[in-house]
N, CA, C and O of each residue as an XYZ file, in Angstrom:
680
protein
N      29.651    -42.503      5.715
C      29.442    -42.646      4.286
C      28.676    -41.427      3.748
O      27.833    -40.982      4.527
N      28.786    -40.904      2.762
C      28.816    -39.785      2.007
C      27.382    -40.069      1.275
O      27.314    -41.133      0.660
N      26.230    -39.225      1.279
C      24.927    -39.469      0.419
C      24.987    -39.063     -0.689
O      25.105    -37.896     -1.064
N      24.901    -40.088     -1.342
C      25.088    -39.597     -2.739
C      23.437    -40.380     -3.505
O      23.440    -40.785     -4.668
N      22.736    -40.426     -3.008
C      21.350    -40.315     -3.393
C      20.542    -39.521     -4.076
O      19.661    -39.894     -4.851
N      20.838    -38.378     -3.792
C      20.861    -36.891     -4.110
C      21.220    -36.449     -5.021
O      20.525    -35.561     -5.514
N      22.120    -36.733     -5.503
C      22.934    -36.197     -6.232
C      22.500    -35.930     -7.967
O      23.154    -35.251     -8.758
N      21.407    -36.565     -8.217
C      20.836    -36.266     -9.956
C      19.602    -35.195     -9.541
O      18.916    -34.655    -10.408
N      19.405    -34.951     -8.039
C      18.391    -33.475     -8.042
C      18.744    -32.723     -7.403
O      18.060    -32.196     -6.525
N      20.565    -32.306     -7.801
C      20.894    -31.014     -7.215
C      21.258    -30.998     -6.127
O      21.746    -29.893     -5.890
N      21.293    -31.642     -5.294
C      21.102    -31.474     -3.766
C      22.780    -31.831     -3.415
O      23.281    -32.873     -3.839
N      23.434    -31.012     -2.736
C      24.874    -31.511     -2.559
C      24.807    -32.617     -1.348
O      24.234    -32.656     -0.259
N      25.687    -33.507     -2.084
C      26.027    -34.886     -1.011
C      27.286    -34.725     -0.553
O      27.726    -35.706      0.046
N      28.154    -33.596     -0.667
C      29.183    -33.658     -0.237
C      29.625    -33.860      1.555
O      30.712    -34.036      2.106
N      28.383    -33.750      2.022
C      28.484    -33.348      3.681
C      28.175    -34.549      4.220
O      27.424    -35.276      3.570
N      28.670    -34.989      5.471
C      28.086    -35.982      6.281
C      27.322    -35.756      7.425
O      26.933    -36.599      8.234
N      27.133    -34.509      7.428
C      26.299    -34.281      8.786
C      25.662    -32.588      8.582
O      25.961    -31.843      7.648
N      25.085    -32.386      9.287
C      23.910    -31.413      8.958
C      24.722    -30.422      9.675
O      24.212    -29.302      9.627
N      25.728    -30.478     10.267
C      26.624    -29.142     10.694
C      28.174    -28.597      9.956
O      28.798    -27.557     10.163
N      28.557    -30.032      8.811
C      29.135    -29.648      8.282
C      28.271    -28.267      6.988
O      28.555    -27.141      6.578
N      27.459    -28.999      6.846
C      26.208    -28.656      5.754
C      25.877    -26.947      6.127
O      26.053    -26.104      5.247
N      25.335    -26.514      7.650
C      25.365    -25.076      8.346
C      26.714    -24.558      7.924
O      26.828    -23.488      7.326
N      27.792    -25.370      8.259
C      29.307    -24.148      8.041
C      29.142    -23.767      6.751
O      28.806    -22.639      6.389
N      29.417    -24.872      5.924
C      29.533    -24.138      4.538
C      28.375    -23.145      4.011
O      28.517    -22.305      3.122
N      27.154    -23.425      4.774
C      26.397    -22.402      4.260
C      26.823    -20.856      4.644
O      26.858    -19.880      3.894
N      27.082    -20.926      5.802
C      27.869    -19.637      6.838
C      28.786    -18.950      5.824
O      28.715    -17.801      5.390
N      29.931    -20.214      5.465
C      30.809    -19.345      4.726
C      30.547    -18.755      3.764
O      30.962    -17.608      3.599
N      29.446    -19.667      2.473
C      28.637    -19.041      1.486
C      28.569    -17.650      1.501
O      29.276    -16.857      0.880
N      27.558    -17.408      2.349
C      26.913    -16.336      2.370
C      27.939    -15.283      3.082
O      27.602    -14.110      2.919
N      28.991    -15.464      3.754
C      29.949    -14.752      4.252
C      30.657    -14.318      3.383
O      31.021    -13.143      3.413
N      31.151    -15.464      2.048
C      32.009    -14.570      0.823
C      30.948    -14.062     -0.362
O      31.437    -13.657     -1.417
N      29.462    -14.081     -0.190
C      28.708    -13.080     -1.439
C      28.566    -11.857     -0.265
O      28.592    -10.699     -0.684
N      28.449    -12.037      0.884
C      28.178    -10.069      1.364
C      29.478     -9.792      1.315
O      29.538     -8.563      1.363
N      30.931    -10.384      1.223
C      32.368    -10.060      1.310
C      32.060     -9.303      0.029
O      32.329     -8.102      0.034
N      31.540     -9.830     -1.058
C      31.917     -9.469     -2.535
C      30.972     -8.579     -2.863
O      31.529     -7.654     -3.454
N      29.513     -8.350     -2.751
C      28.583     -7.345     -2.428
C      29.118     -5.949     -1.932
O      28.775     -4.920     -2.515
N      29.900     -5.930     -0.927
C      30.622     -4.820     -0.039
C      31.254     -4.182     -1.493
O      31.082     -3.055     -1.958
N      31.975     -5.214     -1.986
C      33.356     -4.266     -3.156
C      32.101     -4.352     -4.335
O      32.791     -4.768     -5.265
N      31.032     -4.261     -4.779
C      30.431     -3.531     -6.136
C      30.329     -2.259     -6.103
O      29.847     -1.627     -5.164
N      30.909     -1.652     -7.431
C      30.760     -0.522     -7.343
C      28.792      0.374     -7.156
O      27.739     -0.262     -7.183
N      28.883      1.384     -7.043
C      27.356      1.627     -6.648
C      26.507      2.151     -7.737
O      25.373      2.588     -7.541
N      27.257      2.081     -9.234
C      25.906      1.976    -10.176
C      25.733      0.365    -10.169
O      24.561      0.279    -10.534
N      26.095     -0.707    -10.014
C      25.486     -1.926     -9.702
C      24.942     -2.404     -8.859
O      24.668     -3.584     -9.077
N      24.531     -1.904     -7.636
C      24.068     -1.826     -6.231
C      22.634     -1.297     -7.214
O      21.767     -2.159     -7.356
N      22.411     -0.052     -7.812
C      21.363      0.877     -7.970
C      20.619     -0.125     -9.077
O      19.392     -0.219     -9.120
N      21.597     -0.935    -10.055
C      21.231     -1.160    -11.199
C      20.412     -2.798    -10.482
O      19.256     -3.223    -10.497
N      21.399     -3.196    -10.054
C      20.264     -4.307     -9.484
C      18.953     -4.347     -8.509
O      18.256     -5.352     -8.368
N      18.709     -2.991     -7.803
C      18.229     -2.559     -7.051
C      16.670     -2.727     -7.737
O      15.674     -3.335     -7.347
N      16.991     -1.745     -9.164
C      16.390     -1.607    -10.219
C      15.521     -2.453    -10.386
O      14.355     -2.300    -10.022
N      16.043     -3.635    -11.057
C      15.888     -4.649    -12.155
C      15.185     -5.678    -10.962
O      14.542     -6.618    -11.430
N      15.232     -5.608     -9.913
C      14.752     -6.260     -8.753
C      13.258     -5.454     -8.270
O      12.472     -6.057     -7.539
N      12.984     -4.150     -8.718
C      12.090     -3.626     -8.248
C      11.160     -3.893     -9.402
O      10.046     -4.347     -9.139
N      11.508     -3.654    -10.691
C      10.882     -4.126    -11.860
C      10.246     -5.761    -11.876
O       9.183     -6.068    -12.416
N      11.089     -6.632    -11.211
C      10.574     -8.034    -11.183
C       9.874     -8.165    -10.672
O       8.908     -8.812    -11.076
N       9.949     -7.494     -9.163
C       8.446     -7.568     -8.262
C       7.098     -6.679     -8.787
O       6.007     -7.170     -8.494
N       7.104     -5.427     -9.528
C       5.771     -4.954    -10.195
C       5.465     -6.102    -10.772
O       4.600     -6.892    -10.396
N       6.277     -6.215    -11.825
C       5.859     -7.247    -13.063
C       5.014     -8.688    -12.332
O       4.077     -9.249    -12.901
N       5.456     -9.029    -11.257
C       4.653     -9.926    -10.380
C       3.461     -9.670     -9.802
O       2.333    -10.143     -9.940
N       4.012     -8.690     -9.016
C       2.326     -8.153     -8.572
C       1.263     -7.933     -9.936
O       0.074     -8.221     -9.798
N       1.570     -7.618    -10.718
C       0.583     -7.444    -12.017
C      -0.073     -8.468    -12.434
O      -1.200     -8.586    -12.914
N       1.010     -9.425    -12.126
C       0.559    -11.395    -12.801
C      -0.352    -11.675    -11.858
O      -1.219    -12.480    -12.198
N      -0.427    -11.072    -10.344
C      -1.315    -11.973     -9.418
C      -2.749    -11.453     -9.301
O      -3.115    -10.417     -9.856
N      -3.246    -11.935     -8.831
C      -4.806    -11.580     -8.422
C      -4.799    -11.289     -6.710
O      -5.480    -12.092     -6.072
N      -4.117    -10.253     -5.940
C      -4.284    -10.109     -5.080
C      -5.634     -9.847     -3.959
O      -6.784     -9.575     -4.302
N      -5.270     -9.966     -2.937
C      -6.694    -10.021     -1.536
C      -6.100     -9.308     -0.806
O      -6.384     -9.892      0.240
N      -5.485     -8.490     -0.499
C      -5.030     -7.666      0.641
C      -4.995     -5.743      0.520
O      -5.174     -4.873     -0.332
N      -4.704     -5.841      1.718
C      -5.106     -4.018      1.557
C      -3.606     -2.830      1.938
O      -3.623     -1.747      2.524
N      -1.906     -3.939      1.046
C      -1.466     -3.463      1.214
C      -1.049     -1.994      0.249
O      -1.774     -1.653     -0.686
N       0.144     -1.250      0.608
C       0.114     -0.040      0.000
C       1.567     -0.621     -1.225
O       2.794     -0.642     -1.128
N       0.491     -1.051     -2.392
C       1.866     -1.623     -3.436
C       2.250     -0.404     -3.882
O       3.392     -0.033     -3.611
N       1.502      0.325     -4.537
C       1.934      1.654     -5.421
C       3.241      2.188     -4.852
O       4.373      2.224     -5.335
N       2.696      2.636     -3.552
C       3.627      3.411     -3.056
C       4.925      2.698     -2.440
O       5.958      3.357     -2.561
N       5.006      1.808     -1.979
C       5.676      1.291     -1.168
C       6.853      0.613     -2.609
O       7.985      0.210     -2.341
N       6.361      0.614     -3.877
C       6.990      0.322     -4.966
C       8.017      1.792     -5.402
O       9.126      1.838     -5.934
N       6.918      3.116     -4.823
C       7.625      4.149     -5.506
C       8.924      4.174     -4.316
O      10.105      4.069     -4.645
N       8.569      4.295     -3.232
C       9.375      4.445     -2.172
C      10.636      3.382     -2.308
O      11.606      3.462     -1.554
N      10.543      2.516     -3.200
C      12.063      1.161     -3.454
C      12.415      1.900     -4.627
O      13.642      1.901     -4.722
N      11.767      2.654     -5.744
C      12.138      3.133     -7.135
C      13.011      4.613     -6.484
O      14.103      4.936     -6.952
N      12.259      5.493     -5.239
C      12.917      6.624     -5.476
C      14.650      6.692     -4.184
O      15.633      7.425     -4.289
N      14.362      5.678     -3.189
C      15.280      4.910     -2.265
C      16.655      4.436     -3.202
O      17.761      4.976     -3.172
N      16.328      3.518     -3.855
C      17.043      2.836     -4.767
C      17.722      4.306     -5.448
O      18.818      3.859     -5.109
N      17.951      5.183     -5.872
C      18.508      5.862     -6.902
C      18.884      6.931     -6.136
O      19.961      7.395     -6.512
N      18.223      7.690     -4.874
C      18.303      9.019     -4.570
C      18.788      8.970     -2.999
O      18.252      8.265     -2.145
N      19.976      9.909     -2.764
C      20.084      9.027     -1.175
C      19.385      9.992     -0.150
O      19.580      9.945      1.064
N      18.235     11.199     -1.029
C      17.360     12.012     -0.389
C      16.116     12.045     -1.408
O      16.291     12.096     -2.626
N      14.769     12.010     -0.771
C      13.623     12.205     -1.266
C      13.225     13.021     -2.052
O      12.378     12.924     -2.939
N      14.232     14.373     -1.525
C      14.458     15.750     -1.549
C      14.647     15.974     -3.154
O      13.877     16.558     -3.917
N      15.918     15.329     -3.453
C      16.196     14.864     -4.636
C      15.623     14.682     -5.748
O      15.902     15.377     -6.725
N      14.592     13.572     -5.787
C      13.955     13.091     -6.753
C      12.365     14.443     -6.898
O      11.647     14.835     -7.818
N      12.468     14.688     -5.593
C      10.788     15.376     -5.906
C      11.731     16.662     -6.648
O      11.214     17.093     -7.679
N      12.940     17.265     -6.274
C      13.228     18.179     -7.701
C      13.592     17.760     -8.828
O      13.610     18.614     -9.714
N      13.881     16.765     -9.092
C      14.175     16.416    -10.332
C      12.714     16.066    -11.169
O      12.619     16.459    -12.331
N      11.639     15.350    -10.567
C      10.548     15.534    -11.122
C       9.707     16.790    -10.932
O       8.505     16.595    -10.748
N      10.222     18.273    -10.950
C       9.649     18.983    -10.186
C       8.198     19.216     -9.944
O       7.282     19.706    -10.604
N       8.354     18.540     -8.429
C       7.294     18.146     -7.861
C       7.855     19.137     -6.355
O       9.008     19.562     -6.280
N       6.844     19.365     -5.300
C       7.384     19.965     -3.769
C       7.390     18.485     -2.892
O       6.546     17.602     -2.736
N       9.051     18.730     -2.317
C       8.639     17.364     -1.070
C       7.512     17.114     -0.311
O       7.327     15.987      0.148
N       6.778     17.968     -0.130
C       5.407     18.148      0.453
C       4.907     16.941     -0.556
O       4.946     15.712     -0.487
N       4.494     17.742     -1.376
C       3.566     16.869     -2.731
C       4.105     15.365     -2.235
O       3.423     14.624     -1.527
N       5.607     14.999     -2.785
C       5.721     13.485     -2.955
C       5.377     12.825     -1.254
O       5.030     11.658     -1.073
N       5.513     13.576     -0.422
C       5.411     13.187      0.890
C       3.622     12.403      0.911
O       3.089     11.322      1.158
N       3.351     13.438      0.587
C       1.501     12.952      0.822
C       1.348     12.053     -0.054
O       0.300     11.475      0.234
N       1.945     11.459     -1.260
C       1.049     10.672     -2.333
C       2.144      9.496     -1.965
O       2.007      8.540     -2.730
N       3.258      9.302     -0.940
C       4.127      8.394     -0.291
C       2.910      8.271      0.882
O       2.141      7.317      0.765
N       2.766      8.963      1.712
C       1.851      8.215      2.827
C       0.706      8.222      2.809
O       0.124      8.192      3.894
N      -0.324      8.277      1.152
C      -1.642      8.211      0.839
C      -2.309      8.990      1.290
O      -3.398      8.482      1.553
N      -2.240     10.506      1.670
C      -2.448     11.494      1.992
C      -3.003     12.111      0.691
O      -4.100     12.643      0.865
N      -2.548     12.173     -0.507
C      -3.256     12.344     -1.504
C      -3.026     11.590     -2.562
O      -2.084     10.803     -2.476
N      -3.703     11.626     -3.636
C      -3.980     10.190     -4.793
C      -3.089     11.180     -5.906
O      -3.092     12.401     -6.068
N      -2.609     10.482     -6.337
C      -1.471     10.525     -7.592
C      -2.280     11.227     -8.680
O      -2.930     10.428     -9.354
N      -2.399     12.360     -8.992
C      -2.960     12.767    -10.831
C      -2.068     12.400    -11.743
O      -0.952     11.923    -11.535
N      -2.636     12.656    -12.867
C      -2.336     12.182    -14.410
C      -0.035     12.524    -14.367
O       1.036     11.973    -14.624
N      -0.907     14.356    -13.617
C       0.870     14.972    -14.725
C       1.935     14.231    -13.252
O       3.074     14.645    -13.038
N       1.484     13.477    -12.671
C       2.611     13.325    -11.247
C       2.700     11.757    -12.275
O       3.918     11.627    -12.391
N       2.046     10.564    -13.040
C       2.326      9.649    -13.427
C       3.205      9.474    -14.529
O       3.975      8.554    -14.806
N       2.847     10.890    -15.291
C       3.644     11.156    -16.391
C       4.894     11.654    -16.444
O       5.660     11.597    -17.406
N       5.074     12.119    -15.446
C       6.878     12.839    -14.664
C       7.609     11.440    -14.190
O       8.821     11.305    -14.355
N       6.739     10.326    -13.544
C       7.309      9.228    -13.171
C       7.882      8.222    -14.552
O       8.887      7.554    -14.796
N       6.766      8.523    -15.159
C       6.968      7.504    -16.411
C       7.793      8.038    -17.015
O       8.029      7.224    -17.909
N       8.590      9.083    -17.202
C       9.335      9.873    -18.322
C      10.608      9.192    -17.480
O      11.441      8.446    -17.995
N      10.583      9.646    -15.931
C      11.701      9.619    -15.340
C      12.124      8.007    -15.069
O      13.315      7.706    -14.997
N      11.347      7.267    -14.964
C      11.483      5.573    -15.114
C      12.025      5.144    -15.866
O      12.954      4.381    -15.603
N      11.615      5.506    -17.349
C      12.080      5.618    -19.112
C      13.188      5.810    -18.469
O      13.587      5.007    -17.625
N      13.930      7.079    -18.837
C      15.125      7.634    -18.866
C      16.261      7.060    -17.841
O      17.415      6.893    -18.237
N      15.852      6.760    -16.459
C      16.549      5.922    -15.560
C      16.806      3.763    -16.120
O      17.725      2.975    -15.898
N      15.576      3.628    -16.799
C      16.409      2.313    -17.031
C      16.895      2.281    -18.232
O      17.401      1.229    -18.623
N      16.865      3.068    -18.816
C      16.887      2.746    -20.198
C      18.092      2.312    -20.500
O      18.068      2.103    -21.713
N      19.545      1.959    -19.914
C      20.531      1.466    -19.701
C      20.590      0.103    -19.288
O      21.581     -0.618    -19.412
N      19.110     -0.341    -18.619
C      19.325     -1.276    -17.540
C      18.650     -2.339    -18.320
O      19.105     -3.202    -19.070
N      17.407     -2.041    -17.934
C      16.788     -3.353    -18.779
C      15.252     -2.243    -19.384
O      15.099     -1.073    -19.033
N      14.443     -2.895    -20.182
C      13.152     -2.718    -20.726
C      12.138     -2.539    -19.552
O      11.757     -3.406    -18.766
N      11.785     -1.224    -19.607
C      10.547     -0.812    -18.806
C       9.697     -0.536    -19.067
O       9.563      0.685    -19.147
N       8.432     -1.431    -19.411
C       7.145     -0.941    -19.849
C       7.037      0.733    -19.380
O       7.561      1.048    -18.311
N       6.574      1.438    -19.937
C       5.912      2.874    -19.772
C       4.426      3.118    -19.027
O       3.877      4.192    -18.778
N       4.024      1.928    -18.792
C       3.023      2.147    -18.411
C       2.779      1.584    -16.861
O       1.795      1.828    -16.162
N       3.743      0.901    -16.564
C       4.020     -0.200    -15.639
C       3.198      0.705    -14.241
O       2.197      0.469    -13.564
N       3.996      1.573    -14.258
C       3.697      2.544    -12.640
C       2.048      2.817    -12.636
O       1.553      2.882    -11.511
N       1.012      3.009    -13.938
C      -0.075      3.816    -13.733
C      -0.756      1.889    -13.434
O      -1.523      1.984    -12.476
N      -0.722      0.915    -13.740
C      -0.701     -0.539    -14.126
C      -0.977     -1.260    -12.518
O      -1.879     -2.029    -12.188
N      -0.053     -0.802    -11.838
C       0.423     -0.937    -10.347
C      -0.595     -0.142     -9.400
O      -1.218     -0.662     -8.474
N      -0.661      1.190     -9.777
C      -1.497      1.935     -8.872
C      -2.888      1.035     -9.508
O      -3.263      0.196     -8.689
N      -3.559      1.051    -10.560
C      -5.205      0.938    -10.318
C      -5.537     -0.639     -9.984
O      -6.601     -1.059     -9.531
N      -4.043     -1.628    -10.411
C      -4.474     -2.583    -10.388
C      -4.740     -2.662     -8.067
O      -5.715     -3.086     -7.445
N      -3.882     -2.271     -7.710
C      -4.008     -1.893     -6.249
C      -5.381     -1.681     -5.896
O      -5.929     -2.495     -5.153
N      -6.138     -0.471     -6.433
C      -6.993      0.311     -6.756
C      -8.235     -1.172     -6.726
O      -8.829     -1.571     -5.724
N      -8.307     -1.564     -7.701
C      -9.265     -3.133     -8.187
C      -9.195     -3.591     -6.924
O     -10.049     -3.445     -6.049
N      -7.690     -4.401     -6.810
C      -7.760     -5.467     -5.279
C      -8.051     -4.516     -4.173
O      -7.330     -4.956     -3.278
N      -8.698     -3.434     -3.669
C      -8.625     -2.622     -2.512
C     -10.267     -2.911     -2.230
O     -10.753     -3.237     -1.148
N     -11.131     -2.659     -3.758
C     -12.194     -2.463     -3.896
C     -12.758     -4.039     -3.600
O     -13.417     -4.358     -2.611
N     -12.320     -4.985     -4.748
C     -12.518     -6.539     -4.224
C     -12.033     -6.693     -2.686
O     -13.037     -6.245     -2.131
N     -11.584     -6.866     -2.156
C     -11.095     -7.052     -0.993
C     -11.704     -6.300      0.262
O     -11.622     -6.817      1.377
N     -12.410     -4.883      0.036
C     -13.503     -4.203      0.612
C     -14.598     -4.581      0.557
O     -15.298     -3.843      1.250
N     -15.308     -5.557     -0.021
C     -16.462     -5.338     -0.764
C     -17.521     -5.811      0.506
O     -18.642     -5.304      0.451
N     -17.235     -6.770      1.671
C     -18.067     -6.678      3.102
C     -18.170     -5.369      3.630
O     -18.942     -5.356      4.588
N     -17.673     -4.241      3.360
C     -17.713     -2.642      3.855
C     -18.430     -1.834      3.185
O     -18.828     -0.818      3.754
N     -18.656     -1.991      2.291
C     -19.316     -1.277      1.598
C     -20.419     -2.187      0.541
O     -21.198     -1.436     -0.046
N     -20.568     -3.421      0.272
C     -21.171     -3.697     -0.503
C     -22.504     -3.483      0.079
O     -22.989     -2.476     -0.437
N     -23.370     -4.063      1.021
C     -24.227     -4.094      1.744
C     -25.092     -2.864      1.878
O     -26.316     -2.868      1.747
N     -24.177     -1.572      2.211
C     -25.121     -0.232      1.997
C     -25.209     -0.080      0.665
O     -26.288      0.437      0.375
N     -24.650     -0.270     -0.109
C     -24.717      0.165     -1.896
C     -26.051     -1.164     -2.341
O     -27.134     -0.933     -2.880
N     -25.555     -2.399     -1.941
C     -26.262     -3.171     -2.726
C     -28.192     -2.897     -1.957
O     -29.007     -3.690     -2.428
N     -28.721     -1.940     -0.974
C     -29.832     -1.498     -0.269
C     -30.426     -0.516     -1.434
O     -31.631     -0.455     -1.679
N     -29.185      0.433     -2.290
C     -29.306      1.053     -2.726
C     -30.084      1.137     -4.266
O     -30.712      2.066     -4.774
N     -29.773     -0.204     -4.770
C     -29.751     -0.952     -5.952
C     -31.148     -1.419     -6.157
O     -31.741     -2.050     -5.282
N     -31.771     -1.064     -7.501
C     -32.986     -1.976     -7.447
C     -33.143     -1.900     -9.613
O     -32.763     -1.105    -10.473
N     -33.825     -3.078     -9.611
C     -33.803     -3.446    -11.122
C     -34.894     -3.584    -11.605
O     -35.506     -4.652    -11.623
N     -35.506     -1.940    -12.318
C     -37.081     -2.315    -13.085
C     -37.600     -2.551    -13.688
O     -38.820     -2.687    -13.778
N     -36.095     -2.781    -14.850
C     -36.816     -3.124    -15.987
C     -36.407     -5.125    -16.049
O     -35.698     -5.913    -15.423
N     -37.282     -5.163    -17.095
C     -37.381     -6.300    -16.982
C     -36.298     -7.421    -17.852
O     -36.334     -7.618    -19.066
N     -35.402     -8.037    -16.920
C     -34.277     -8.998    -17.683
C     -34.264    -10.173    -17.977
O     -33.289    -10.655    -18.553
């Protein structure tokens, strides 16, 4: 007998057993990478995109605790996604692969005119696709920046807070 219990929250009752339930999932997912294969590759890039944009826009909403590398590891899906060499993008923002190499493996910290080459070039790359805040990329790095410092603060608070003393009177 067929469960149809289910059936007003979505849940398909069409299966009677939990291996009919595995095949069809098999096949599922066998005809979206079938159909994935044939998109052409400004829709590969464009969703690539609009997928990298959803996850900043998330990380921004959260209040993170960890000491991973968002900035970069965001630029590295933004410049991946579009360029099928690194090489590429650091001339088009002319920047030296050197340069983007070090501020990719935190070797050196991003200045003003390297945020402003990104932001121009972000602009101009979605502007087809969907709405990209302009500010999104500098947004990402400090908010990183905040959670690195919160999330440090047993490393360093302790010698700073030795340092600290309050004379006047509050």
């Amino acid at each position: 007998m067929k469960n149809t219990k289910n059936f007003e929250f979505g849940i398909d009752s069409r299966y009677e057993n939990q291996k009919d339930k595995n095949f069809e999932s098999i096949r599922l997912m066998e005809e979206r990478v079938k159909r994935l294969k044939n998109l052409p590759p400004e829709q590969v890039i464009k969703a690539k995109l609009l997928q990298l944009k959803y996850k900043m826009e998330d990380y921004l909403s959260k209040t993170m605790d960890d000491n991973q590398n968002h900035f970069t590891g965001f630029l590295e899906l933004y410049i991946d996604s579009i360029y099928p060499k690194r090489i590429d993008f650091a001339k088009d923002i002319n920047v030296t692969p050197n340069f983007l190499s070090k501020i990719i493996n935190k070797h050196r910290e991003p200045k003003d005119d390297f945020f402003h080459k990104l932001m121009i070039h972000s602009e101009k790359v979605y502007k087809n696709i969907s709405d990209f805040h302009k500010t999104i990329w500098i947004e990402v790095y400090y908010h990183e920046k905040i959670c690195e410092t919160l999330a440090n603060q047993k490393n360093w608070r302790p010698k700073i807070e030795k340092q600290i003393k309050i004379s006047a009177l509050v």
